[in-house]
VORO-272627 format. One record per residue (C-alpha): residue in three letters; y, x, z. Coordinates in steps of 0.1 Angstrom, whole numbers, padded with zeros to 4 digits, always signed. Example, Ala and Ser with C-alpha at 12.3 -4.5 7.8 and 13.67 -1.06 7.14 Angstrom:
VORO-272627
ALA-0045+0123+0078;SER-0011+0137+0071;
END
This chain:
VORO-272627
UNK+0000+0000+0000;UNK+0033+0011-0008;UNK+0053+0021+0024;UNK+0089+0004+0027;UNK+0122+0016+0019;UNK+0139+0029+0052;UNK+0167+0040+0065;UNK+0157+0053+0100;UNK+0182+0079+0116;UNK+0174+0107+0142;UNK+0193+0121+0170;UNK+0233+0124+0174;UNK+0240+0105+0139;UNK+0217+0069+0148;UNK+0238+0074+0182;UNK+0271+0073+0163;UNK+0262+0048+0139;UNK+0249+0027+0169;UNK+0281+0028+0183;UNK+0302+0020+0153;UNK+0279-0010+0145;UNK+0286-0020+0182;UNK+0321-0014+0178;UNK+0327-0033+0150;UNK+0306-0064+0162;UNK+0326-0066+0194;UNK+0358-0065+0174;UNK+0345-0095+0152;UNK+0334-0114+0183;UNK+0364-0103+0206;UNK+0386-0121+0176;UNK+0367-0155+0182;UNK+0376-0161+0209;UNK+0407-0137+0224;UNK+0434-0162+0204;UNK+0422-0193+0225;UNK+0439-0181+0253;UNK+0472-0178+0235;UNK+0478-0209+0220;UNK+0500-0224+0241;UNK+0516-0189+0239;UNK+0520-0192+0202;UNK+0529-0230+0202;UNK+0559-0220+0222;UNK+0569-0188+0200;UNK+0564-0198+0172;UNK+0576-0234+0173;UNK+0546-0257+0165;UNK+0526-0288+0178;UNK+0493-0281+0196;UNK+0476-0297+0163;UNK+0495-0269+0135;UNK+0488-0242+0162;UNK+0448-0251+0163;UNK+0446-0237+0126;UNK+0448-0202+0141;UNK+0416-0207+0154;UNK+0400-0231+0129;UNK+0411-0205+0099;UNK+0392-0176+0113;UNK+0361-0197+0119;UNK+0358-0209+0080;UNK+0366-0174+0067;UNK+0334-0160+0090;UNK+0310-0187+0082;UNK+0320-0185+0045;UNK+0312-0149+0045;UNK+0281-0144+0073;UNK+0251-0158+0045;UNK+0270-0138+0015;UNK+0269-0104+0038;UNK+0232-0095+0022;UNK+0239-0102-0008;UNK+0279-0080-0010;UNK+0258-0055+0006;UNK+0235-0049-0024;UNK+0262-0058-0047;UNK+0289-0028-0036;UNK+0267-0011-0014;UNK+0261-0011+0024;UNK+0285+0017+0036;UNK+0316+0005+0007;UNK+0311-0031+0017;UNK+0311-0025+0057;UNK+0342+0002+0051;UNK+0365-0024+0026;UNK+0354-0051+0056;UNK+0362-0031+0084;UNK+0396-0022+0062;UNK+0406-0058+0056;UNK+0399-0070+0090;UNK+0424-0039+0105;UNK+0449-0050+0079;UNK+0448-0085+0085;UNK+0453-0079+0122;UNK+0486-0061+0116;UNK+0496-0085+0093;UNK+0491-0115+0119;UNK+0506-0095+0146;UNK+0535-0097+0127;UNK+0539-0132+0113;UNK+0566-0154+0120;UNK+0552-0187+0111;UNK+0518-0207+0120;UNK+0511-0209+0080;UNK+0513-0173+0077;UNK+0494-0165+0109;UNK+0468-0195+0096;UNK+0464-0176+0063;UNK+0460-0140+0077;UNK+0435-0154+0102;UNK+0416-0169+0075;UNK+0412-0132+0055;UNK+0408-0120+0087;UNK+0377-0140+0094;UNK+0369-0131+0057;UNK+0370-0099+0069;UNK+0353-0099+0101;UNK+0323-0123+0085;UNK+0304-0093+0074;UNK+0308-0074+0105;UNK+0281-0092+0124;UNK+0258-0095+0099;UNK+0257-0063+0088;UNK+0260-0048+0119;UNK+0230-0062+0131;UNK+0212-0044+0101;UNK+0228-0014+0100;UNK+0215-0007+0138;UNK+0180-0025+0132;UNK+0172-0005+0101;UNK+0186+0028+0122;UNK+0157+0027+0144;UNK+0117+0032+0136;UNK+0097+0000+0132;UNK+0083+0006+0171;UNK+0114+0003+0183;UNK+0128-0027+0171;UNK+0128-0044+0201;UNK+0155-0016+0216;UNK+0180-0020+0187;UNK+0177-0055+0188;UNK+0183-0049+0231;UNK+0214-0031+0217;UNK+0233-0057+0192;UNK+0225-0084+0218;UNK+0248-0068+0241;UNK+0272-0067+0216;UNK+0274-0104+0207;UNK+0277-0109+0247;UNK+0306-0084+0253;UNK+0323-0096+0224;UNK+0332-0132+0236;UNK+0328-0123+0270;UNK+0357-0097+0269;UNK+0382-0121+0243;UNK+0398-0147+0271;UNK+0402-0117+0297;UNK+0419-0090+0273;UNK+0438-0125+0258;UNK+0442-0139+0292;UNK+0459-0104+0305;UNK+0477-0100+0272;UNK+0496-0135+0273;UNK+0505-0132+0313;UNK+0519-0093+0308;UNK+0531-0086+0269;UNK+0535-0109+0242;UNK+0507-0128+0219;UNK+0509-0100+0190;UNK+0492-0070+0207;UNK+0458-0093+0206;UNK+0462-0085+0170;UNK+0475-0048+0172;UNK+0448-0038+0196;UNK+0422-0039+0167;UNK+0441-0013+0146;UNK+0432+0016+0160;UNK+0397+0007+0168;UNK+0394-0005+0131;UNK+0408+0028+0120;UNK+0381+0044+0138;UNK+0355+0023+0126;UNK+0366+0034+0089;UNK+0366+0068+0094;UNK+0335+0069+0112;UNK+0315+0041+0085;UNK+0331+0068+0055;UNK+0313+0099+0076;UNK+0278+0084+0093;UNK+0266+0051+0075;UNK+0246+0051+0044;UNK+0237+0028+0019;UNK+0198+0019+0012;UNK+0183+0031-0019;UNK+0166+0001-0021;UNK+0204-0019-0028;UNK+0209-0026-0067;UNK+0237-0040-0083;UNK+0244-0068-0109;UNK+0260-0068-0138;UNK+0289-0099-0136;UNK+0269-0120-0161;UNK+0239-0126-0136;UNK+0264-0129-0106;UNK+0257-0161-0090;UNK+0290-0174-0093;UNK+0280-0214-0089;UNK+0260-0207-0058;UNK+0294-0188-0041;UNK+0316-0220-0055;UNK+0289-0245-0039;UNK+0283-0217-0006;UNK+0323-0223+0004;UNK+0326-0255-0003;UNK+0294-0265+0019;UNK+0305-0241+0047;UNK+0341-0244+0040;UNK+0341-0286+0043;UNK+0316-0286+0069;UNK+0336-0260+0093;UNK+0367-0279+0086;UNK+0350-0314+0098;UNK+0337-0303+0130;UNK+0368-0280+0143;UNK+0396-0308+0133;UNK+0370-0339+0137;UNK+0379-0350+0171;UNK+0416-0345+0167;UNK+0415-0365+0135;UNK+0390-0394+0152;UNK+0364-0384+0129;UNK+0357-0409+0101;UNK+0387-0432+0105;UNK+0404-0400+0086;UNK+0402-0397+0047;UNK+0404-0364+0045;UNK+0371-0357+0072;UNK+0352-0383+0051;UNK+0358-0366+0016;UNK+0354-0332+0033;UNK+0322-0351+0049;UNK+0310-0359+0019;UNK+0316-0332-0002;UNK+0298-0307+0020;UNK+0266-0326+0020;UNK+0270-0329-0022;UNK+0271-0293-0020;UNK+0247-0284+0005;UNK+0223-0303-0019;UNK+0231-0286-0048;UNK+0235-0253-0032;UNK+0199-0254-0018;UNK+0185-0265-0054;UNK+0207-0235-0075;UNK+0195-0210-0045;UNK+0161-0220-0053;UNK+0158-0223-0092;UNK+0182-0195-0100;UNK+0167-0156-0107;UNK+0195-0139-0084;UNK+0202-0164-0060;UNK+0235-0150-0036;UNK+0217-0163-0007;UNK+0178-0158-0010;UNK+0167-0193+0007;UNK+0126-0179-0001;UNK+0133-0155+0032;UNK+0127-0187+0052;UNK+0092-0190+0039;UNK+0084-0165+0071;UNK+0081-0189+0096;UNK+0090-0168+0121;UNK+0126-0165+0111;UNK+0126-0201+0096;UNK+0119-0208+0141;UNK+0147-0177+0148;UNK+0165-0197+0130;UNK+0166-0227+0143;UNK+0169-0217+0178;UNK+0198-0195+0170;UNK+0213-0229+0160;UNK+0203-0241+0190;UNK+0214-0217+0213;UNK+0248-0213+0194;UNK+0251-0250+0206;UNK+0244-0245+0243;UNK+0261-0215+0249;UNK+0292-0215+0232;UNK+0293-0254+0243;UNK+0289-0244+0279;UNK+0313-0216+0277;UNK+0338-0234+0259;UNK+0337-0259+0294;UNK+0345-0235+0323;UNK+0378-0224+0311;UNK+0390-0255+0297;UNK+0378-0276+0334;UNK+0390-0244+0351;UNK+0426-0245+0338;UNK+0427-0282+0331;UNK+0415-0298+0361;UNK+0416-0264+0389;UNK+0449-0259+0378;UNK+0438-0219+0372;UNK+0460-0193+0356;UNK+0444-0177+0318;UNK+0436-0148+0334;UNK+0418-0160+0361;UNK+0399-0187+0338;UNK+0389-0155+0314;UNK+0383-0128+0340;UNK+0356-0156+0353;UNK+0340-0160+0318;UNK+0340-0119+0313;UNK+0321-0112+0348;UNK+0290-0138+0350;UNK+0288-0125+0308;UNK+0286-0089+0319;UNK+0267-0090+0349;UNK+0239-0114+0332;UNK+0237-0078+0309;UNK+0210-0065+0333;UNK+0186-0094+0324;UNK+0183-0075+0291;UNK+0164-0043+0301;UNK+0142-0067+0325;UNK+0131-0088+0296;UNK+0125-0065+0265;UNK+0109-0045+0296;UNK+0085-0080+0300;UNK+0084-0079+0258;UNK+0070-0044+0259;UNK+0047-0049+0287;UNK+0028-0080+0263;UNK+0044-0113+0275;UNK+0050-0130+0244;UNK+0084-0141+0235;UNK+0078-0179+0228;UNK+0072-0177+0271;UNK+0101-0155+0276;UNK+0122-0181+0254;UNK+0104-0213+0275;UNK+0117-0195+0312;UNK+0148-0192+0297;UNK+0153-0222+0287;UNK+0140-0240+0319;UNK+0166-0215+0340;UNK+0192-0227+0315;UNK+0184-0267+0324;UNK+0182-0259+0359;UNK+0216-0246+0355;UNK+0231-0270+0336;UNK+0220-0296+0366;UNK+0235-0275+0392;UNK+0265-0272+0377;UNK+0266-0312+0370;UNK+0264-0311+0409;UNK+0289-0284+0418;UNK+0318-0298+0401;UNK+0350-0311+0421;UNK+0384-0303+0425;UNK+0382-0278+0449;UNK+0353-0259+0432;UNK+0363-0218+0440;UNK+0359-0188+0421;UNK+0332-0180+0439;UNK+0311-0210+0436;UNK+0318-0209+0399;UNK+0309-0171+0396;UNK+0274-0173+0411;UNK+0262-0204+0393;UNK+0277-0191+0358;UNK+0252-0158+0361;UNK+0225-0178+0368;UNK+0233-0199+0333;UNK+0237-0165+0315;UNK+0204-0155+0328;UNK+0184-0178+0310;UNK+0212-0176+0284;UNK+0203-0138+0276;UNK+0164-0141+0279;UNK+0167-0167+0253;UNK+0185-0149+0230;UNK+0167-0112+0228;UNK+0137-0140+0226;UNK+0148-0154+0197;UNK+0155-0117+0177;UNK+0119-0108+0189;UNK+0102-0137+0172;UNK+0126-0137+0138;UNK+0125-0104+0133;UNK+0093-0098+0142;UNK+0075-0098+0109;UNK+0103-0090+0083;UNK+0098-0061+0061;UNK+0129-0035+0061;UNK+0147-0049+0028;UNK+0146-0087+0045;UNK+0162-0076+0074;UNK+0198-0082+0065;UNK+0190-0118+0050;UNK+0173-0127+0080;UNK+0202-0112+0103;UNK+0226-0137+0080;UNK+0206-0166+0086;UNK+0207-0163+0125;UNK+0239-0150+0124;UNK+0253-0180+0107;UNK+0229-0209+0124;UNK+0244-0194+0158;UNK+0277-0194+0148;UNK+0272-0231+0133;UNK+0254-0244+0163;UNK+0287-0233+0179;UNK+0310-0250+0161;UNK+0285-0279+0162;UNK+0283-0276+0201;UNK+0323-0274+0211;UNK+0333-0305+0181;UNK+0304-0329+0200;UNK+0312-0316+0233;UNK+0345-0327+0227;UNK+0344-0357+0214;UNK+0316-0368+0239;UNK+0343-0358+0272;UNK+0368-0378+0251;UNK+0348-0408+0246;UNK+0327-0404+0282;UNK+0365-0399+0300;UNK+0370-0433+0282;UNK+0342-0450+0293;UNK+0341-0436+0334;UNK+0382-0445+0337;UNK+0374-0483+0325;UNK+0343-0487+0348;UNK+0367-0470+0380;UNK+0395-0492+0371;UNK+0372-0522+0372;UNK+0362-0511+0407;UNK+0397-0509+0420;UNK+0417-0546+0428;UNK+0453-0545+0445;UNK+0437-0575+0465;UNK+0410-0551+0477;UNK+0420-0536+0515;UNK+0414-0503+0505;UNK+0433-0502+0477;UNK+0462-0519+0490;UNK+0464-0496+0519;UNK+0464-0468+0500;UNK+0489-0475+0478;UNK+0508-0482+0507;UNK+0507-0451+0524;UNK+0515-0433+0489;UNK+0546-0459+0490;UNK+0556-0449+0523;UNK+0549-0410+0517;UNK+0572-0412+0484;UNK+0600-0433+0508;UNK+0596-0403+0532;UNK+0609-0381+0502;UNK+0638-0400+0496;UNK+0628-0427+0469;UNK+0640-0465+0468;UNK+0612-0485+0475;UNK+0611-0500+0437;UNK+0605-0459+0428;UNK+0582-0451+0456;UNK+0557-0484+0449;UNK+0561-0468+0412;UNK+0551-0433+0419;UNK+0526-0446+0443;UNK+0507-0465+0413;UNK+0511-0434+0389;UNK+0492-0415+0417;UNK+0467-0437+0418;UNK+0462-0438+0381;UNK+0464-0399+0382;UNK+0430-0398+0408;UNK+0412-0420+0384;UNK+0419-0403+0358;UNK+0406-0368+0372;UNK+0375-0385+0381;UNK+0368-0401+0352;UNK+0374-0362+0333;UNK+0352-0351+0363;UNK+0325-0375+0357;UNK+0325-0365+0317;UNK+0321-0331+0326;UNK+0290-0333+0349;UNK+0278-0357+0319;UNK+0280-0324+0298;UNK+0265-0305+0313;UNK+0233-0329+0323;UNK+0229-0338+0287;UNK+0229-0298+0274;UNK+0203-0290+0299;UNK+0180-0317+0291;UNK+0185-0310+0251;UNK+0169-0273+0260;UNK+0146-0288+0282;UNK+0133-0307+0255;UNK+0129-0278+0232;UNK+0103-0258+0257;UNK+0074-0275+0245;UNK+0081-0270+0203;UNK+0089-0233+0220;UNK+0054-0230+0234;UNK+0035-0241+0204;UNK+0054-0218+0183;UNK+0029-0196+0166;UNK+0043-0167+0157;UNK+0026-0147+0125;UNK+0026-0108+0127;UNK+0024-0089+0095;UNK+0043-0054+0110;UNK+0023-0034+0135;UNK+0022-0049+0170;UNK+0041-0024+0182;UNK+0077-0031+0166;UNK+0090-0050+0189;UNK+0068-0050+0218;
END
């Protein structure tokens, strides 16, 4: 049998390309999420509505998913070192360029190419340091780009939170220059190309499956960011966009499977083990970046917490869940098969998710918040190296990179997925717990009354006419009901994410994963 095409490194130079991979996928990731921070920072600066100012995130988020499935396929095309260099290279542009805009379309467009930019990062990082290492040791590189993808996000609302309550909103932006510029010159030096890459003349380019790619992943991102601001359906625009994704998800998946060069090589998913890594990357794209996206927005919302505080919270429990990692591809080594790794996780996770259903009040601390979130990023992190073990498990070398596209877009999918449903179900649930309290509450009632006379009487104290203080009294009242009807939605969350990953440990266990590498690459 023909051995495959490698491009294992040894000593000092797989260490520095290691470390630029790393580099470069905590920048991509850091950018996800370091601008949520800032957007009331922005809205002020900048002179827009909450609603013009969300594009700043929404832009970068259909730029990366555009780009993630094509990053295999521009790989080959330009070649692996050229095509993570010009990436690297636009990203560090674009960065300066939004650092210095002066309106939310300019910053929207910049964000956009930055995203653009910043799509093949992650991909293509995960390969570069995958291929790097020998087939036995799999299971290490893919230890080491999992930390990556939870630094990244972990660090963004800390370094954003920090940035916004010391400096001003562009040096989120101007921090990436210099690493970028080290990235580039490090790519240019240490990174090579596979010899196995071959390019295609323009004629056989598959220019219909990159029209029908964006517009799928183009609408489809679009729907689920501005969905809930738009009230889904009721809006034109997300009911064309609606439509015209699933048209072109249809025809996309037909072209990619009829054509000779298809830009995204759908017949990958014949391995079954991927097709599975890919579905729980969906999955856990949902539940984590759902259940992140919750503590600083209840945090900051509700506890009244400054950004920093809300993002030095969301950095800790990420960071210290890190020494799960060495534990479990530790267990992976030793035997224990990753579909059971994947199962604990997953239970840990639901356990979680009911604590922190229980936990939740207005007085919640720091503390309480810290212990329980590390916990959640326990099961979090055992899932997630589980998931790598079983897609990657059986890949040959030159499917790595379209594997690491799929799960690399499914997660970041799932996410988007995870925090447009999470929203609207705390919208609609907030709804539905304020009618039900004020149904329970009657001015005729003695417990009511009284309290709104003491609130009366309390406002009197302050100075008020009595007309003003029985008003104020009744807006305070409406004010409780309306924190615990948020409060209620939240625990609601959380109880339905646990028992969707609940529900997903017995497909887990049944998985049967198909080996056709030597047992020893990733255990």
């Amino acid at each position: 049998m023909k051995p495959e095409a490698t491009t294992v490194e040894h000593g000092l130079r797989r260490v520095v390309i290691t470390l630029t991979a790393m580099l470069c996928a905590i920048l991509e990731l850091l950018d996800t999420t370091i601008v949520n921070v800032a957007l009331n920072d922005l809205q002020g600066n900048l002179g827009a509505t909450l609603s013009e100012v969300s594009w700043v995130v929404t832009a970068y988020g259909i730029g990366n998913v555009i780009l993630i499935p094509m990053s295999s396929w521009l790989s080959r095309q330009f070649g692996r070192r050229n095509y993570f260099a010009a990436s690297i290279l636009l990203f560090t542009l674009c960065s300066l360029l939004c650092g210095m805009a002066t309106s939310i379309p300019e910053l929207a467009l910049f964000r956009f190419f930055q995203g653009i930019g910043g799509g093949a990062l992650l991909a293509t990082s995960q390969t570069i340091i995958t291929e790097s290492y020998p087939v036995e040791k799999r299971g290490t590189a893919n230890l080491i780009f999992m930390m990556s993808v939870i630094v990244g996000p972990a660090m963004g609302p800390l370094i954003g939170g920090y940035i916004i309550d010391h400096y001003s909103w562009p040096l989120i932006f101007f921090i990436n220059i210099p690493l970028g510029i080290i990235a580039i010159l490090l790519t240019m030096q240490y990174i090579r190309s596979p010899h196995y890459d071959h390019k295609l003349p323009a004629a056989k380019v598959d220019w219909a499956g990159i029209l029908l790619l964006t517009l799928m992943v183009g609408s489809l991102q679009y729907v689920l960011e501005k969905g809930q601001e738009e009230d889904w359906f009721s809006n034109r625009t997300i009911t064309t966009l609606s439509v015209s994704a699933g048209i072109a998800a249809v025809l996309f998946i037909w072209r990619e499977l009829t054509y000779h060069h298809p830009i995204v090589s759908l017949k990958v998913l014949k391995n079954r083990n991927l097709a599975a890594g890919t579905l729980f990357s969906f999955i856990y794209g949902f539940g984590s970046y759902g259940s992140t996206f919750i503590v600083p927005l209840f945090t900051q919302s509700q506890l009244n917490w400054p950004a920093t505080n809300a993002g030095l919270l969301v950095c800790l429990t990420s960071l210290s869940s890190l020494l799960i990692f060495p534990l479990t591809n530790k267990l992976l080594k030793a035997g224990v098969k990753p579909q059971y790794m994947m199962s604990a996780g997953m239970f840990i996770f639901f356990l979680n998710c009911y604590m922190s259903s229980k936990i939740l009040t207005p007085d919640t601390s720091f503390n309480v918040f810290f212990y329980v979130l590390i916990f959640r990023y326990f099961g979090l992190n055992m899932i997630l190296l589980s998931i790598s073990a079983i897609a990657f498990s059986s890949l040959k070398t030159q499917e790595l990179s379209e594997g690491a596209a799929f799960t690399g877009m499914t997660r970041q999918l799932g996410g988007s997925f995870g925090i447009a449903i999470i929203t609207t179900f705390i919208a609609r649930r907030n709804m539905l717990h304020r009618t039900n309290l004020l149904s329970h509450l009657s001015t005729d009632a003695a417990s009511t009354s009284e309290r709104i006379h003491q609130a009366t009487r309390s406002f009197q104290a302050q100075g008020f006419n009595e007309d003003m203080a029985a008003g104020h009294a009744y807006k305070l009242l409406d004010m409780v009901v309306s924190k615990q009807a948020t409060l209620l939605s939240y625990m609601d969350v959380y109880i339905v994410i646990g028992f969707l990953f609940l529900s997903c440990v017995p497909f887990v266990l049944f998985l049967k994963t198909r080996k056709t590498l030597p047992v020893a690459d990733i255990h």
